[in-house]
Kinemage of the C-alpha trace (Angstrom):
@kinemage 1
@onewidth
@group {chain A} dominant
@subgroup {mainchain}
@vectorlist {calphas} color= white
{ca unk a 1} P 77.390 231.014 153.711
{ca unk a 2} L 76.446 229.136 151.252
{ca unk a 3} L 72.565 226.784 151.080
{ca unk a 4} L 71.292 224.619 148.615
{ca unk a 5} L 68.106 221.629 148.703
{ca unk a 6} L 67.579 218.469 146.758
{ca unk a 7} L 64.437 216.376 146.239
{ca unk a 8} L 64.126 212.463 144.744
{ca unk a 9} L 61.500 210.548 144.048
{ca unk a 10} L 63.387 207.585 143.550
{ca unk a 11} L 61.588 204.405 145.479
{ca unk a 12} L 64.718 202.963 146.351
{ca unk a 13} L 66.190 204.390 148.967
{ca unk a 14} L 69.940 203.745 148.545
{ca unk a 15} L 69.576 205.050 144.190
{ca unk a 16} L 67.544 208.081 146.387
{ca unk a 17} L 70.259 208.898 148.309
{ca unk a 18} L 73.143 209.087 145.893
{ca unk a 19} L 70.113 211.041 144.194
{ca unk a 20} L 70.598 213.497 146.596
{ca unk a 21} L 73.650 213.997 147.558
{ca unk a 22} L 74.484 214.231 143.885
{ca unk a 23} L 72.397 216.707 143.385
{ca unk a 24} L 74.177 218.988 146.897
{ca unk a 25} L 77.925 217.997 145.401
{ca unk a 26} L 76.856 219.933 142.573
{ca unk a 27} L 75.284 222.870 144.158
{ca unk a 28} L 77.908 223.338 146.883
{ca unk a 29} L 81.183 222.683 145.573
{ca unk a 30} L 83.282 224.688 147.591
{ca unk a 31} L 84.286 223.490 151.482
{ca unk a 32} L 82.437 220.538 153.782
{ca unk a 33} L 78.983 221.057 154.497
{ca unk a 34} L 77.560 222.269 158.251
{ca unk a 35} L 74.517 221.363 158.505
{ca unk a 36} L 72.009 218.890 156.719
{ca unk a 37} L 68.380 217.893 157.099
{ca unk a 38} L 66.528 215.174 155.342
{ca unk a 39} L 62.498 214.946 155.249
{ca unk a 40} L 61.381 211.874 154.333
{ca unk a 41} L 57.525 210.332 153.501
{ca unk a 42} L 56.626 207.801 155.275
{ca unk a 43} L 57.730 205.504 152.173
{ca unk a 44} L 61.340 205.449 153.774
{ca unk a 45} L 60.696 204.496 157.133
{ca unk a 46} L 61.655 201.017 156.913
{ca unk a 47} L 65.100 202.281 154.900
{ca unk a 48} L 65.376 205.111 156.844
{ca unk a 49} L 69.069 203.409 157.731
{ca unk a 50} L 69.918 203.520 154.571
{ca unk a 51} L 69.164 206.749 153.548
{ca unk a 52} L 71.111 208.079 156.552
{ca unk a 53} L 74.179 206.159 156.112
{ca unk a 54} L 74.460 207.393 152.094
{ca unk a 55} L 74.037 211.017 153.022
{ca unk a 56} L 76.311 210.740 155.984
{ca unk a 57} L 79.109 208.703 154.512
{ca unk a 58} L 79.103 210.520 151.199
{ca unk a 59} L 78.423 214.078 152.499
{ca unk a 60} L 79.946 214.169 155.769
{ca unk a 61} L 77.953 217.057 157.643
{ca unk a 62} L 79.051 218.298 160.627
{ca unk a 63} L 75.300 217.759 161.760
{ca unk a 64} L 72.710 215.706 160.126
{ca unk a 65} L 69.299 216.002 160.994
{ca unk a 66} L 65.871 214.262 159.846
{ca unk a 67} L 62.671 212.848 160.104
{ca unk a 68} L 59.512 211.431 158.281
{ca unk a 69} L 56.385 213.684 157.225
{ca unk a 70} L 53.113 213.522 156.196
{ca unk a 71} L 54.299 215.161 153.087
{ca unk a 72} L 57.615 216.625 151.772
{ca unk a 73} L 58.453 220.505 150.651
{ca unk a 74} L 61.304 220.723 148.572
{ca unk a 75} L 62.385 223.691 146.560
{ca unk a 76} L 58.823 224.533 145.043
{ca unk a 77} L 56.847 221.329 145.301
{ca unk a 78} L 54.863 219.834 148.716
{ca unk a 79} L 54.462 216.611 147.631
{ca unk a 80} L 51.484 215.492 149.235
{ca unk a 81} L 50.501 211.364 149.240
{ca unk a 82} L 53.540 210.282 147.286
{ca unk a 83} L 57.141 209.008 147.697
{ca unk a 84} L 59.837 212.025 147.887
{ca unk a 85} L 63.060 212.538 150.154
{ca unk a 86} L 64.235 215.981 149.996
{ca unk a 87} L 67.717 217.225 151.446
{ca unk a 88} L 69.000 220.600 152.428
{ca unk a 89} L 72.092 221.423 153.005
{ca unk a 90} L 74.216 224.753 154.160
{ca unk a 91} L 77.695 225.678 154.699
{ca unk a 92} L 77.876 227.468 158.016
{ca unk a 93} L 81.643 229.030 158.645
{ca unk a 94} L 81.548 230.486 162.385
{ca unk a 95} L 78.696 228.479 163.145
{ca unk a 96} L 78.324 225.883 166.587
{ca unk a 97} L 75.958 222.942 166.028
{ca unk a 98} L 75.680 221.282 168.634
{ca unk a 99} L 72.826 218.060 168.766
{ca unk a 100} L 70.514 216.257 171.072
{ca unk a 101} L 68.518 214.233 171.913
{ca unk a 102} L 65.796 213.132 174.690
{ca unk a 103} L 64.683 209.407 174.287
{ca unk a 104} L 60.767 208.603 174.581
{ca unk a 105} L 58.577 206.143 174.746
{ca unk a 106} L 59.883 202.396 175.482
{ca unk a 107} L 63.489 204.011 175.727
{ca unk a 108} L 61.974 205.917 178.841
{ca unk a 109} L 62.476 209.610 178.515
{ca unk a 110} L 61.948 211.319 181.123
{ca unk a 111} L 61.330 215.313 180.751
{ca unk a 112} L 62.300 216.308 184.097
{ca unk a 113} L 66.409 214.489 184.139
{ca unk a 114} L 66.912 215.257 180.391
{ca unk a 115} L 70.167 216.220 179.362
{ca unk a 116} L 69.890 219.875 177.781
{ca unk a 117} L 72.332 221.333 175.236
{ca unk a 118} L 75.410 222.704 176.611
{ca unk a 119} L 74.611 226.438 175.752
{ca unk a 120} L 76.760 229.117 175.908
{ca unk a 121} L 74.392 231.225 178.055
{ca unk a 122} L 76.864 234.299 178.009
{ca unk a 123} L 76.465 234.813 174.112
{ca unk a 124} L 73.526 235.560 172.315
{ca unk a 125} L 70.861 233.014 172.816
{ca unk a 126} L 70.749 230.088 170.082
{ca unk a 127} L 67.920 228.613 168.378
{ca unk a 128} L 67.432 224.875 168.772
{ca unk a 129} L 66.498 223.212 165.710
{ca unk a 130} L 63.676 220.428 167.425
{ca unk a 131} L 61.901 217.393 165.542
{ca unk a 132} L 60.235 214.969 167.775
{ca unk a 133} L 57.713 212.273 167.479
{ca unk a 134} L 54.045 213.094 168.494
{ca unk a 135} L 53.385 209.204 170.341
{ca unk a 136} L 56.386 209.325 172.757
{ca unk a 137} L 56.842 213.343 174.103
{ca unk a 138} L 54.992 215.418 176.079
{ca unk a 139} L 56.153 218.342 173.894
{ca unk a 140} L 54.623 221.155 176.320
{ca unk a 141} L 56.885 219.622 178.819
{ca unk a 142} L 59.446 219.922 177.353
{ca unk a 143} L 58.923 223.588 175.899
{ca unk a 144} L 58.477 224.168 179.732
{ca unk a 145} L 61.495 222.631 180.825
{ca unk a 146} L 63.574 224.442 177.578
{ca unk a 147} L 62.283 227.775 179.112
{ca unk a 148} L 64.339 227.392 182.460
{ca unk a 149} L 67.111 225.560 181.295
{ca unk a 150} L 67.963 227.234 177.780
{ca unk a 151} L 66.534 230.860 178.698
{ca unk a 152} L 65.841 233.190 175.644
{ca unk a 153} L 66.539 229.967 173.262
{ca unk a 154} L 64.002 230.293 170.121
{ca unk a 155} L 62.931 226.756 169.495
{ca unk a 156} L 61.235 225.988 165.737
{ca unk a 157} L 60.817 222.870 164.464
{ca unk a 158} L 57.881 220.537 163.722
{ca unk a 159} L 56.701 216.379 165.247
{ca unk a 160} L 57.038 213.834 162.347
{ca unk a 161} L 54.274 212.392 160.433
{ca unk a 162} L 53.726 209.634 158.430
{ca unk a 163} L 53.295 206.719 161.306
{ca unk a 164} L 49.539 206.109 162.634
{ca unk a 165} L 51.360 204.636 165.995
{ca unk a 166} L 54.117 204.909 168.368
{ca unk a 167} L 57.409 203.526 166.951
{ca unk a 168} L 55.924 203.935 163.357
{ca unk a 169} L 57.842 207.028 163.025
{ca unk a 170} L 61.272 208.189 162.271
{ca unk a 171} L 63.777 210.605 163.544
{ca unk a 172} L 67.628 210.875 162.193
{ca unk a 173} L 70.943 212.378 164.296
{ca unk a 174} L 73.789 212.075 162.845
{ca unk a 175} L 74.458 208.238 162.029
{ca unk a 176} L 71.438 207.252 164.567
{ca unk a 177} L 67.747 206.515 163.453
{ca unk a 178} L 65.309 206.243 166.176
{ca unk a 179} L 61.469 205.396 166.264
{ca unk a 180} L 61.002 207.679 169.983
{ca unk a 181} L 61.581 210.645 171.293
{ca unk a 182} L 63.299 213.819 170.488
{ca unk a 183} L 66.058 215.289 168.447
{ca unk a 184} L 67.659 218.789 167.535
{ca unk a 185} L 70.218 221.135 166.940
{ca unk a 186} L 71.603 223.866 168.664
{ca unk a 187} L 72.473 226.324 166.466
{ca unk a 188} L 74.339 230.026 167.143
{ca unk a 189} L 77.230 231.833 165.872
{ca unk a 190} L 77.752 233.613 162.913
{ca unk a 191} L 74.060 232.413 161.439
{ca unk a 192} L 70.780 234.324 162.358
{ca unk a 193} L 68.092 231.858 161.955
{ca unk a 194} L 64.933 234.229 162.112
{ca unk a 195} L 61.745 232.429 163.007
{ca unk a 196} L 57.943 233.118 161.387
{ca unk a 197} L 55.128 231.344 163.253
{ca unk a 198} L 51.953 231.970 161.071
{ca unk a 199} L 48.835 230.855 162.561
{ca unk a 200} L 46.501 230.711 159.804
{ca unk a 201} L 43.783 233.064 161.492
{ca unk a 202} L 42.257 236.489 161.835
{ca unk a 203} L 40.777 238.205 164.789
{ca unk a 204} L 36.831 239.033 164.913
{ca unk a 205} L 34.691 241.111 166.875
{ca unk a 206} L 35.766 242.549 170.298
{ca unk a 207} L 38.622 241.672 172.624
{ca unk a 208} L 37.407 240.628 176.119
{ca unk a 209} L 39.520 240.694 179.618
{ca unk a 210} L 39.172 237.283 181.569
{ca unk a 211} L 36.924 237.963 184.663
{ca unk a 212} L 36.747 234.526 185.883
{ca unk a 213} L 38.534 231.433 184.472
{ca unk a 214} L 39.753 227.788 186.193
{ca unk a 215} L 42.935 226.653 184.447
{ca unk a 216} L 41.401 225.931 180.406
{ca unk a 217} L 37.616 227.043 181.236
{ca unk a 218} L 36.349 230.272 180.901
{ca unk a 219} L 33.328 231.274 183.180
{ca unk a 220} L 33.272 235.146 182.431
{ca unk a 221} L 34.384 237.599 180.126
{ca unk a 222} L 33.988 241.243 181.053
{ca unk a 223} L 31.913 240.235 183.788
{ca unk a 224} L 29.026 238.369 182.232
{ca unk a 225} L 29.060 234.609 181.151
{ca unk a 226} L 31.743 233.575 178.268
{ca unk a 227} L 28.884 231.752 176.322
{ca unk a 228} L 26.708 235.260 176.025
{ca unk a 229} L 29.889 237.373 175.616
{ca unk a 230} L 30.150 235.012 172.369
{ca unk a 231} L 26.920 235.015 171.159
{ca unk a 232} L 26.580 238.970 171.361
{ca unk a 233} L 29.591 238.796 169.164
{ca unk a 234} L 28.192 235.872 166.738
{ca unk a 235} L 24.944 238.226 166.089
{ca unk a 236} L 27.747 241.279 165.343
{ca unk a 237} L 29.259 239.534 162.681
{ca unk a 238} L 28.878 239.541 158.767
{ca unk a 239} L 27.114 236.761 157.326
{ca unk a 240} L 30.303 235.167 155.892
{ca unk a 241} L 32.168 235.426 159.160
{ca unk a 242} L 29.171 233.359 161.032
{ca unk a 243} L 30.068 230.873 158.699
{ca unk a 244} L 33.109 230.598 159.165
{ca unk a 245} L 32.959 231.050 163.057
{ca unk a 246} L 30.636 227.809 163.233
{ca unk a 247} L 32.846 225.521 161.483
{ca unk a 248} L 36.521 227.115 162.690
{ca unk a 249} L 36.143 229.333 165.767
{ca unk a 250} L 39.298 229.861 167.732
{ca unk a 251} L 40.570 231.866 170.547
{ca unk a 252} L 43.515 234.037 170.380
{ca unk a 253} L 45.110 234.955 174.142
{ca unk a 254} L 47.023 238.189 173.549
{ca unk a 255} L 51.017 237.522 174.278
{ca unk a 256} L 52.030 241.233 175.290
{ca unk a 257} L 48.954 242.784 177.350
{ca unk a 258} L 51.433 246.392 177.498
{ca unk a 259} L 50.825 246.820 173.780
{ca unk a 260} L 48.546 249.595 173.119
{ca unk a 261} L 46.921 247.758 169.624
{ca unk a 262} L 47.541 244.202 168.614
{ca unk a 263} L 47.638 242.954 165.172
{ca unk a 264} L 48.412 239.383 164.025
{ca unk a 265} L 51.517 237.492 165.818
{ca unk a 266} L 50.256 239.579 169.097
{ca unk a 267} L 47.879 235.791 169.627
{ca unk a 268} L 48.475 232.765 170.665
{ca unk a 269} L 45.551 231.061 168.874
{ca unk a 270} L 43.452 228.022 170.758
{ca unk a 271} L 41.042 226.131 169.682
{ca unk a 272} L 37.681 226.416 170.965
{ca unk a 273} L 37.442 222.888 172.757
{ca unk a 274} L 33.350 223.249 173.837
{ca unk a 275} L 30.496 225.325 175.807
{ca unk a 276} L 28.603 224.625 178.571
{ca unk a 277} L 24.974 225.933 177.961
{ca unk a 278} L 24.340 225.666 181.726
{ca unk a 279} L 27.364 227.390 183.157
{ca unk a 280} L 27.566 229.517 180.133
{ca unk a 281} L 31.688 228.850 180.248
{ca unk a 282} L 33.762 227.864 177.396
{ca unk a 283} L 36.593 225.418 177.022
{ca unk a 284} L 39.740 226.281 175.046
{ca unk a 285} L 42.439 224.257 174.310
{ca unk a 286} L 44.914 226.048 177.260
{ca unk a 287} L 44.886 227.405 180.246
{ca unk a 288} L 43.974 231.065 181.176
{ca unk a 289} L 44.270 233.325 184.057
{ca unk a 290} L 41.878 236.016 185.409
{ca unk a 291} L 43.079 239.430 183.555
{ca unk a 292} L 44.295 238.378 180.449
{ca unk a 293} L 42.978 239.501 177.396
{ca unk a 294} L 41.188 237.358 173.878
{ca unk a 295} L 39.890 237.761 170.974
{ca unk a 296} L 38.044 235.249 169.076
{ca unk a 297} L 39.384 234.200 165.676
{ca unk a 298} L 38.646 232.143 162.641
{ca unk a 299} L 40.429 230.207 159.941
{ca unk a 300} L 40.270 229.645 156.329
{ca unk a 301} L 41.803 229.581 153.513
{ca unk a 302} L 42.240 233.480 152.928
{ca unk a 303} L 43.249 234.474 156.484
{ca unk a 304} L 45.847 231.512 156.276
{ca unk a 305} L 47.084 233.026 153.134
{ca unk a 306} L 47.265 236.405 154.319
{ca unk a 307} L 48.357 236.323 157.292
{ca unk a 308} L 51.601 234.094 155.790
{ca unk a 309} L 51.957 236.883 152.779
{ca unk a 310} L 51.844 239.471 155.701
{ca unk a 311} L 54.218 238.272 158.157
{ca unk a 312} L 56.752 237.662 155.754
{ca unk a 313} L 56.300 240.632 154.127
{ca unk a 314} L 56.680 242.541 157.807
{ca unk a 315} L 60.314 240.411 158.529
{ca unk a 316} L 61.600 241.244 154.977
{ca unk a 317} L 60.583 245.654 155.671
{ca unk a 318} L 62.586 244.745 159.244
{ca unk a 319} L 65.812 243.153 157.992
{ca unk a 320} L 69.027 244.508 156.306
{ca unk a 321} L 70.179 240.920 155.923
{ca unk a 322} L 68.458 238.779 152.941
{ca unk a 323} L 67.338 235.025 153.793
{ca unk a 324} L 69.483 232.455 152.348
{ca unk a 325} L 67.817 229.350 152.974
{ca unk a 326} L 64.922 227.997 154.597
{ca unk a 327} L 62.969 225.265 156.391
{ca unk a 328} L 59.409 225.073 156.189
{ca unk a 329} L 56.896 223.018 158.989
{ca unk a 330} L 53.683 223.108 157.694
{ca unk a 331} L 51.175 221.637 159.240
{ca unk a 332} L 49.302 218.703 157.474
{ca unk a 333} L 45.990 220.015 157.421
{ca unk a 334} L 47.097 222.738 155.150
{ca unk a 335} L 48.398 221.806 152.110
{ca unk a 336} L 46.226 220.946 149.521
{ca unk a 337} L 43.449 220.043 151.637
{ca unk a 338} L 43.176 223.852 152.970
{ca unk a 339} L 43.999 225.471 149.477
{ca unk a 340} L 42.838 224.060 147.378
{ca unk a 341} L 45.871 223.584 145.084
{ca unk a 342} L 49.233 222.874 145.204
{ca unk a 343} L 52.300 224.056 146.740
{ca unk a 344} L 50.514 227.197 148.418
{ca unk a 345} L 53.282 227.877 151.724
{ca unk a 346} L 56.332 227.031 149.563
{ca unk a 347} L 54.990 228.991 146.980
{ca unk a 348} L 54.526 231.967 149.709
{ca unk a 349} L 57.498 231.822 151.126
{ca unk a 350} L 59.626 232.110 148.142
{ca unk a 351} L 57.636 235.045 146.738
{ca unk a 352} L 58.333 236.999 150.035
{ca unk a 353} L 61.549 235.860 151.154
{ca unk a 354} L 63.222 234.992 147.367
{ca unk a 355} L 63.656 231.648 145.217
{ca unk a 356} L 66.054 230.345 148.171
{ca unk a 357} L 66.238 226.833 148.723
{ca unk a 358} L 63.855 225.588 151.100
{ca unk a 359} L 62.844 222.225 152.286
{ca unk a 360} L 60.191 220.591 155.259
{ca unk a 361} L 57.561 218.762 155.850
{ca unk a 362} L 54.006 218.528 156.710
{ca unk a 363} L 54.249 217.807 160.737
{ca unk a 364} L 51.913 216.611 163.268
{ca unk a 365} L 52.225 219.670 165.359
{ca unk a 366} L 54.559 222.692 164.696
{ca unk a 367} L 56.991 224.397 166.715
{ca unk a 368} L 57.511 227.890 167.350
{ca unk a 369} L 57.774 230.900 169.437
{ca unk a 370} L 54.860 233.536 169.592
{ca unk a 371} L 55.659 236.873 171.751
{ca unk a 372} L 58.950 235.600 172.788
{ca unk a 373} L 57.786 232.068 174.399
{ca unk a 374} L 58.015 228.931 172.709
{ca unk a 375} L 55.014 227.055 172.066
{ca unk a 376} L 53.252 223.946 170.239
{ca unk a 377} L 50.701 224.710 167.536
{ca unk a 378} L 48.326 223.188 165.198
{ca unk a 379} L 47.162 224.790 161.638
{ca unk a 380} L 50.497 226.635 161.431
{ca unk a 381} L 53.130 227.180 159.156
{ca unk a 382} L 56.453 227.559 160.821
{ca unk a 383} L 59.152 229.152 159.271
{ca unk a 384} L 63.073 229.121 159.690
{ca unk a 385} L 65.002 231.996 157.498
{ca unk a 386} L 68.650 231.759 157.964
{ca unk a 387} L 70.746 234.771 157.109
{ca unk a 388} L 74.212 236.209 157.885
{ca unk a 389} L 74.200 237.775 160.970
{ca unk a 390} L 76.492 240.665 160.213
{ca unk a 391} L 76.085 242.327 157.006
């Protein structure tokens, strides 16, 4: 197997995509190439067509798959507010692709009749590759609706950026470029695409069990009011974590309640969507059930770094087979604007997982499984390692 990524900054979209493809002829010299994906800034929508058709025609992929961002990551840049295309490519020998698509919007998608990947159910599960835009899918629908008809299918993937509006968008399939719905890839065979979800947060104070709860509010924790329960564990914290906790307080719903501890990746993190000073519940941005266990979180800077350095450093101690390649779905309210500086995830991810070609972009909403069920998330970084599966 064999992966390589290009990045222009060419304006014109036709010089950009000889650019590319150039630049993958070079890299990858021997056989036809598998599987491509293009990230584009929103500078490209209108040529979208014409980026497509250069890559296609001159590359030839077996799949080709695309869409605009917020902001580009290719090899170790994230080029944030600027004009960049970046293409990766791999050669996958042994490897079933298989793409699809659910059309949204004004095309009228509908979640419940969509035609899912045919899947061989009898194998090991495949991961579908998944880029959709944010206007025209319900994307926790359709996470639902992958869960019964694609069982034990890891989904990871990210909803372009770059449009303000529905139809402002772009997503690329093969030779089609569309302005709704959904796209992917199914991907299985002899690749192992691992997946790293990294949530940006760390867990504070005390974990609580759910005593009373109706669908996203929650009236009780532990048996007294949710709004107390939090403000007992406000006055417990360090001065720099009330800070913190009154400008990015989140709530993490543990994933695996037979787990004697939980660490980070044991959470699905929520945000905190408001209290009720009468009722003394909270809202959260899901819904709970009576029994399940939180913990309240926060977000920052640091915990986002560390807990990205961390889980890649725990996949890296767990695997005999080195990453290859990699996409990256960051979401755009990291980047620069978290950090501080430049290139922080890229720069993270090649540290941990080695100077392997990688290339994303900054999504609207990232996709990715936490304890085994896929799920939609906000603040994350999303990671996709592919590796050999037999070494």
């Amino acid at each position: 197997m064999q992966f390589a990524s290009a990045v222009s900054k060419e304006i014109n979209a036709t010089e950009a995509g000889h650019e590319l493809t150039g630049q993958i002829e070079r890299a990858l010299q021997n056989g036809p190439i598998d599987l491509a994906c293009m990230f584009l800034s929103s500078h490209y929508a209108e040529h979208a067509e014409e980026l497509s058709s250069v890559v296609f025609n001159r590359l030839s992929p077996r799949a080709l798959l695309g869409c605009t961002g917020e902001g580009i990551i290719a090899g170790s840049e994230e080029i944030e507010n600027a004009p960049a295309v970046t293409l990766w490519a791999a050669q996958l020998p042994d490897t079933s692709l298989i793409p699809w698509r659910l059309p949204g919007g004004r095309e009228g998608g509908d979640v419940g009749v969509m035609e899912w990947p045919d899947l061989d159910t009898t194998s090991e599960p495949s991961t579908l590759l998944v880029l959709a835009d944010p206007f025209s899918i319900p994307m926790d629908e359709v996470l639902l609706g992958m869960a019964d008809h694609c069982p034990g299918s890891v989904a990871i993937g990210g909803m372009a950026g770059g449009g303000h509006d529905e139809g402002e968008n772009r997503l690329l399939l093969n030779e089609g470029v569309y302005e709704h719905g959904l796209i992917g890839i199914a991907i299985s065979g002899a690749v192992s695409v691992r997946t790293i979800v990294s949530q940006g947060c760390r867990p504070i104070g005390e974990r609580y069990v759910v005593t009373k709860a109706d669908r996203n509010v929650i009236h009780e924790l532990g048996g007294i009011s949710a709004l107390d329960q939090l403000r007992q564990m406000f006055e417990s914290l360090t001065s720099h974590d009330r800070n913190l906790a009154q400008n990015a307080l989140h709530v993490g719903i543990v994933m695996d309640e037979q787990r004697n501890r939980f660490e980070r990746g044991d959470f699905l993190v929520r945000n905190l969507i408001g209290a009720d000073r009468s009722s003394g519940s909270l809202a959260i941005g899901d819904t709970l059930a009576e029994g399940q266990t939180i913990q309240f979180h926060v977000r920052d800077a640091q915990s986002a770094t560390e807990d990205l350095n961390l889980m890649l450093a725990a996949d890296r101690s767990r695997q005999t087979a080195p990453a290859l390649g990699a996409l990256l779905f960051s979401c755009c309210g990291r980047g620069r604007g978290l950090f501080g500086r430049p290139h922080h995830d890229v720069t993270v991810v090649r540290e941990r997982a080695g100077a392997i070609p990688v290339s994303g972009f900054f999504a609207q909403g990232e996709i990715g499984p936490v304890g085994g069920v896929n799920f939609l998330h906000g603040y994350t970084a999303s990671v996709a390692l592919f590796s050999e599966r037999y070494v």
